[in-house]
TORZA-436768 format. One record per residue: x, y, z of N, C-alpha, C in turn; residue in one letter. Coordinates in pm, whole numbers, padded with zeros to 5 digits, always signed. Atoms other than C-alpha are relative to their C-alpha. Layout:
BEGIN
XYZXYZXYZa ...
This chain:
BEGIN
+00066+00029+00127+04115+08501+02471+00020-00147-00036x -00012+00141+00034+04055+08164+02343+00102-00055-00101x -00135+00033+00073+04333+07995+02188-00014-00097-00116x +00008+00129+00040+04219+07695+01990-00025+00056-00129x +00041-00033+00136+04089+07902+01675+00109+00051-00041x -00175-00047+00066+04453+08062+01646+00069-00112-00039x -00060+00116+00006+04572+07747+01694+00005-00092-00155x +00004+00112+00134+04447+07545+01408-00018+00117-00132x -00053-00056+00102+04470+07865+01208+00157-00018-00071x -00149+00063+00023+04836+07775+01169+00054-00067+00012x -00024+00167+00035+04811+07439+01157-00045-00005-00157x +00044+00017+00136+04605+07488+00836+00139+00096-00087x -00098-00036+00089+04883+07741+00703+00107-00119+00000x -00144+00124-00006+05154+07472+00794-00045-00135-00098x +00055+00083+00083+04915+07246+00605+00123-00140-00033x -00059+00113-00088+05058+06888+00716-00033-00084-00158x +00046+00029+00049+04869+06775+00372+00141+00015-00115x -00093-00094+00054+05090+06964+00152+00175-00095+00025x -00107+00077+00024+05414+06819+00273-00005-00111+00007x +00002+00202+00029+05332+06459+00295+00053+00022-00150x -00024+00053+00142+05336+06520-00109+00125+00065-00043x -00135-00089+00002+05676+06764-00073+00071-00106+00009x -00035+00142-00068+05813+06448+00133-00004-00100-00019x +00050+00152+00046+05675+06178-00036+00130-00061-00035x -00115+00084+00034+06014+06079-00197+00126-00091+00123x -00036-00028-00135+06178+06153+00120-00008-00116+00118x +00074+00105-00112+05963+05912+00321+00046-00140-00065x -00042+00157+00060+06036+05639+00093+00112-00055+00043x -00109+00024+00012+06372+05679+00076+00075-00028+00141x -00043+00046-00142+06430+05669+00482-00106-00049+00054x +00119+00110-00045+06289+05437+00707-00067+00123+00129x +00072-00073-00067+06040+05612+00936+00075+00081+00172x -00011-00033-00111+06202+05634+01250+00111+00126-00002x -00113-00082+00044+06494+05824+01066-00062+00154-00018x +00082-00124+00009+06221+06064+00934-00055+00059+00071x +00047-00025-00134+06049+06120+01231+00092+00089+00062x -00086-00121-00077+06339+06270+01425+00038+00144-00084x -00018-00128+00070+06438+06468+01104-00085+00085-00028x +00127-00102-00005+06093+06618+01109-00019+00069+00158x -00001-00051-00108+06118+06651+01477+00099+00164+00036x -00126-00073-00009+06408+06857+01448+00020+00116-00060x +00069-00109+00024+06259+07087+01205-00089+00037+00007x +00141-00099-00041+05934+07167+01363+00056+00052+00091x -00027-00053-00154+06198+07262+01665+00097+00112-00051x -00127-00118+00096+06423+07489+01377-00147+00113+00005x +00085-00082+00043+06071+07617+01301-00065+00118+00129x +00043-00041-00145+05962+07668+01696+00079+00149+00003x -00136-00078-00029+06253+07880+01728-00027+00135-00029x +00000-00126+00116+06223+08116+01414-00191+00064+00059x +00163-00092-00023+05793+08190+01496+00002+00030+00145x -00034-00061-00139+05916+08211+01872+00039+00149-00060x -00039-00151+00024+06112+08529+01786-00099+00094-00051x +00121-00094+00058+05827+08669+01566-00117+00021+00062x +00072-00016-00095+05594+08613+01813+00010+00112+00136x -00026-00111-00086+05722+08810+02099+00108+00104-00058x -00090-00116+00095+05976+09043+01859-00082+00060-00124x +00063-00017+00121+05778+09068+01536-00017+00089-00034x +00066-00112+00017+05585+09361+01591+00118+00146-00012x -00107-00122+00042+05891+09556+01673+00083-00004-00094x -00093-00022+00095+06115+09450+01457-00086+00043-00152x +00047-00026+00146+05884+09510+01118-00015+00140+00034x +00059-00146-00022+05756+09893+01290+00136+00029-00024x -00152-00058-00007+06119+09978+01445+00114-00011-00038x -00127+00014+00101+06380+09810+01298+00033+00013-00119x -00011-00035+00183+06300+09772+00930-00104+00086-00043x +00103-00093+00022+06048+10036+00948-00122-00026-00114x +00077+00026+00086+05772+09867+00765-00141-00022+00092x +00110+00033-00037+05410+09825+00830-00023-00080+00016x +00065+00140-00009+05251+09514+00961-00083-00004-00143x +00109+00027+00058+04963+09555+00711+00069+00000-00122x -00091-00007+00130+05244+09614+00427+00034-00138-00001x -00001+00162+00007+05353+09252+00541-00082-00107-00022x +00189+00104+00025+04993+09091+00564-00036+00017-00145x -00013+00001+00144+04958+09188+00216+00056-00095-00112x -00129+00079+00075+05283+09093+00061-00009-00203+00046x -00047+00132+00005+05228+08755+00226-00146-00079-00063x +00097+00109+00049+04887+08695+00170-00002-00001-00183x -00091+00025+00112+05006+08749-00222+00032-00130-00039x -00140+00150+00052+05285+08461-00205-00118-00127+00079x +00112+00132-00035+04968+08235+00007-00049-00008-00118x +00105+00000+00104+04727+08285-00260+00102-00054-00081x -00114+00109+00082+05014+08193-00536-00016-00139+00052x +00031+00091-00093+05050+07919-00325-00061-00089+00014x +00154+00066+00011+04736+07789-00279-00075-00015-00162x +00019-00003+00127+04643+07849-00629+00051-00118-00105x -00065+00072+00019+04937+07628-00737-00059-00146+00043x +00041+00085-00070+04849+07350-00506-00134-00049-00034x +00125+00034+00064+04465+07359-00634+00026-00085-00150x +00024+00025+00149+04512+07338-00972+00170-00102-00052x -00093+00123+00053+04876+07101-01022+00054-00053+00104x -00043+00101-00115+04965+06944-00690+00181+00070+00040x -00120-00101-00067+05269+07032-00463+00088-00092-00078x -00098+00036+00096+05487+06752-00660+00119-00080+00177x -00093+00019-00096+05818+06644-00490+00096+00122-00045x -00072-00106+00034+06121+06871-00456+00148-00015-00021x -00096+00009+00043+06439+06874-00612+00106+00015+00117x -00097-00040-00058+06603+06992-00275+00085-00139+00109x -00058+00099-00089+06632+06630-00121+00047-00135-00067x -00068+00050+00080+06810+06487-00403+00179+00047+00078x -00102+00031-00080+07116+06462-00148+00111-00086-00011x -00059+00021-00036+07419+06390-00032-00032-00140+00166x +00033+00054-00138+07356+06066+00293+00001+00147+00108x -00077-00058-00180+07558+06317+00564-00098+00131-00053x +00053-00165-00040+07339+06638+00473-00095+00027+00081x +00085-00007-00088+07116+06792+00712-00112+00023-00046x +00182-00012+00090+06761+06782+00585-00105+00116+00123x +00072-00085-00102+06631+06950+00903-00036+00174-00028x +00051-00111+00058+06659+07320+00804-00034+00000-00119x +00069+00030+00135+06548+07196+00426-00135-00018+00027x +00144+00003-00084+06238+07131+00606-00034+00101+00028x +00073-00150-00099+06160+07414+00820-00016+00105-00101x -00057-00096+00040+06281+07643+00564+00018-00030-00181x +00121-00041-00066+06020+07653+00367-00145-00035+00009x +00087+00002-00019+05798+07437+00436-00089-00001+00096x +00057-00032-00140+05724+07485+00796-00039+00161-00019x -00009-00157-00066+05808+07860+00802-00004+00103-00157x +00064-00045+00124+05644+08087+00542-00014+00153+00059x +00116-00086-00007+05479+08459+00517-00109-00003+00088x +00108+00028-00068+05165+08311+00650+00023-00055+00158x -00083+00014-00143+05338+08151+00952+00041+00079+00051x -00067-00063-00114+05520+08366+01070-00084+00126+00038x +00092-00140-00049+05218+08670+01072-00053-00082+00089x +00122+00061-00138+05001+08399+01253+00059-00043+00128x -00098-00006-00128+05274+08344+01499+00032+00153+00090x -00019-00118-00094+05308+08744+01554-00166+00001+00027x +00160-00008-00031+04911+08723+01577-00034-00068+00137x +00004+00156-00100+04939+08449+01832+00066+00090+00134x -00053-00084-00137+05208+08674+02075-00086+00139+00003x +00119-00054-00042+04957+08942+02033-00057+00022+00070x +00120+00037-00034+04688+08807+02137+00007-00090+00159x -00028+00109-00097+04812+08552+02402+00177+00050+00104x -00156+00008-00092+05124+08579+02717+00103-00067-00092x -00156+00076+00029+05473+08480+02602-00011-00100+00038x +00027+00112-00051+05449+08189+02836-00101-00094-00105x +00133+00090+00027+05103+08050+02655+00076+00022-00152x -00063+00044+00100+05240+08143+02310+00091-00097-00049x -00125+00135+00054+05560+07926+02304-00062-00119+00057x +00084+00096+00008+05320+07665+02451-00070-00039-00105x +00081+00010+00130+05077+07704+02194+00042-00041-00142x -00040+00015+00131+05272+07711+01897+00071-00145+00034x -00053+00138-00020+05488+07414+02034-00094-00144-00026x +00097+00063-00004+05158+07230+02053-00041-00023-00148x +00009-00007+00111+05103+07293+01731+00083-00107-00123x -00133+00093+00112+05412+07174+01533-00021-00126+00108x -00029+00156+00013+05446+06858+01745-00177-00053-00061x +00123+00055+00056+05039+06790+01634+00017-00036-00164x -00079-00007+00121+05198+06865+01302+00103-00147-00067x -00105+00054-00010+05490+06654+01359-00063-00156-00049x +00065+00157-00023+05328+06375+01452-00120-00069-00067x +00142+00046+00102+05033+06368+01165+00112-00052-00138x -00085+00019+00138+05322+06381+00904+00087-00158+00064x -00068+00156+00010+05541+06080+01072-00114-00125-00010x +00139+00088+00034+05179+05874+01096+00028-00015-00146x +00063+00021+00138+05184+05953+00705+00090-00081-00054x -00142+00088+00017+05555+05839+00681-00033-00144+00024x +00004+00174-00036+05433+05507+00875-00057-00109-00093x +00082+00064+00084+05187+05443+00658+00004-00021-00141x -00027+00055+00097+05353+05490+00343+00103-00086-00045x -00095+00101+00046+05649+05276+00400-00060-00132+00089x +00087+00145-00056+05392+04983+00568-00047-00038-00110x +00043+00102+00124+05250+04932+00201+00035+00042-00074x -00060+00055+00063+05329+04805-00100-00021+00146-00140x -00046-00109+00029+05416+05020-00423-00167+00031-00078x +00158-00083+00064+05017+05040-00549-00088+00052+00114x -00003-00110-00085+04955+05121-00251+00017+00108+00085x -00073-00158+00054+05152+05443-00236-00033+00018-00057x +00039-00050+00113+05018+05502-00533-00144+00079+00040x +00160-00068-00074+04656+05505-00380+00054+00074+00105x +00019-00118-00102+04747+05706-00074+00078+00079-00054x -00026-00129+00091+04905+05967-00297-00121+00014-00053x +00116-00063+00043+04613+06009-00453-00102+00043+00080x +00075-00087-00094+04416+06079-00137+00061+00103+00056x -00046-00113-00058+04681+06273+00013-00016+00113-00067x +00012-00071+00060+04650+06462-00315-00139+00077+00020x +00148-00049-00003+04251+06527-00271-00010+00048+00142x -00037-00076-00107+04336+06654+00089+00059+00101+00029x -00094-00146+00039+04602+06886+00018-00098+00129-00113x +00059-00087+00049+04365+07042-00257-00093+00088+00069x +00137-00065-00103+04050+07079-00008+00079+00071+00115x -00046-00098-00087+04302+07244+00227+00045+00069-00036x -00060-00077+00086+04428+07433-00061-00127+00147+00032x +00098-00085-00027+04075+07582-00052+00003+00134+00123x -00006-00065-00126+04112+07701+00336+00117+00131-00051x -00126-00099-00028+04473+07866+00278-00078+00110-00074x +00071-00078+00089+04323+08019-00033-00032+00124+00072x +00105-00100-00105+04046+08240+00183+00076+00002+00108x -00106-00053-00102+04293+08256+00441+00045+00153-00061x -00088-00076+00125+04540+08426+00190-00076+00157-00011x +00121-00110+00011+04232+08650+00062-00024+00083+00116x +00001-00080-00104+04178+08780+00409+00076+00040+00034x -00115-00067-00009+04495+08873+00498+00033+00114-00092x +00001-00148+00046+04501+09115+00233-00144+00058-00044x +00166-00085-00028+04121+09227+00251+00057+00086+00109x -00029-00089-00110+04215+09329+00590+00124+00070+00019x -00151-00078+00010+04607+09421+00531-00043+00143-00035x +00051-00147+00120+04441+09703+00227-00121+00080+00137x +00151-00044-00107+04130+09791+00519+00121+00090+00123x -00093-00090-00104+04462+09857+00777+00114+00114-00049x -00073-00140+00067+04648+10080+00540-00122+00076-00051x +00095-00123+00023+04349+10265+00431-00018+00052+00150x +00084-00026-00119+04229+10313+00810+00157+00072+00079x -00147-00063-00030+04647+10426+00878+00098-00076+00093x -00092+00074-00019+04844+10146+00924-00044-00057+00133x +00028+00109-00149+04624+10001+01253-00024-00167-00037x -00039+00104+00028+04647+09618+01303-00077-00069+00085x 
């Protein structure tokens, strides 16, 4: 099956838009090359965690915690929509959690959660699914560093100019993050169109 439409399905949940304006303080405050690895480091915390859900997922939500997939697709497309909703209508903001200590590790503050979500991690069990083990942890890898490497670009570019302009590329990053607000949105929406369609029809997926 073709891979490329899964693919940038969960690139748009990871929405690269979104944390530039999470990050924005972040980016200022270290010089790029610093940020760079610490983003590297949690798209590889993140690899990790949608690895497991990818080839485990399915069993662990049926057999271990005895829950329905389509009970999860629900519940997450829920906390997307929130989410997305938020993001439309007042902007993602910055976040209180990288008001730090120098020595702390920012890497799982990253991943965890703005790499690794609800919506991630179904489109990651969607992904082992659909695709070999082998091609999955390819795929998704492919993914986050495309990820990786759009957000340190954004880093480059906002500590290369001056403080009005930061000002202006916040305000585009802002009108980017909204119009991809849109996507998650109808993402979101489908996930529980079809979650409610797989519990009426008896929990198929």
């Amino acid at each position: 099956m073709f891979v490329w439409p899964t693919l940038t399905y969960l690139l748009v949940m990871i929405n690269p838009f979104s944390q530039v304006l999470y990050l924005w303080d972040l980016m200022r405050e270290m010089d790029t090359k610093t940020f760079a690895w610490t983003y590297l480091r949690a798209s590889a915390l993140s690899w990790g965690v949608f690895i497991v859900f990818a080839l485990t997922g399915p069993f662990l939500f049926t057999q271990v915690f005895q829950v329905s997939l389509d009970s999860f697709r629900i519940f997450g497309g829920l906390i997307i929509l929130l989410v997305a909703v938020r993001y439309f209508t007042h902007g993602a903001g910055s976040n209180v959690l990288f008001k730090r200590a120098p020595d702390d590790d920012l890497a799982p503050q990253i991943a965890l959660p703005y790499q690794v979500g609800p919506g991630t991690i179904w489109v990651s069990m969607m992904i082992g699914q659909r695709h070999s083990a082998a091609l999955s942890l390819a795929a998704i890898a492919l993914v986050l560093l495309v990820n990786a490497l759009a957000v340190s670009l954004c880093a480059l570019i906002v500590n290369s100019v001056k403080d009005r302009g930061q000002t202006l590329a916040g305000k585009y990053f802002a009108i980017l993050m909204r119009t991809n607000a849109l996507f998650v949105g109808a993402i979101s929406v489908d996930m529980i169109v079809n979650g409610i369609k797989g519990v009426i029809a008896g929990g198929a997926v």
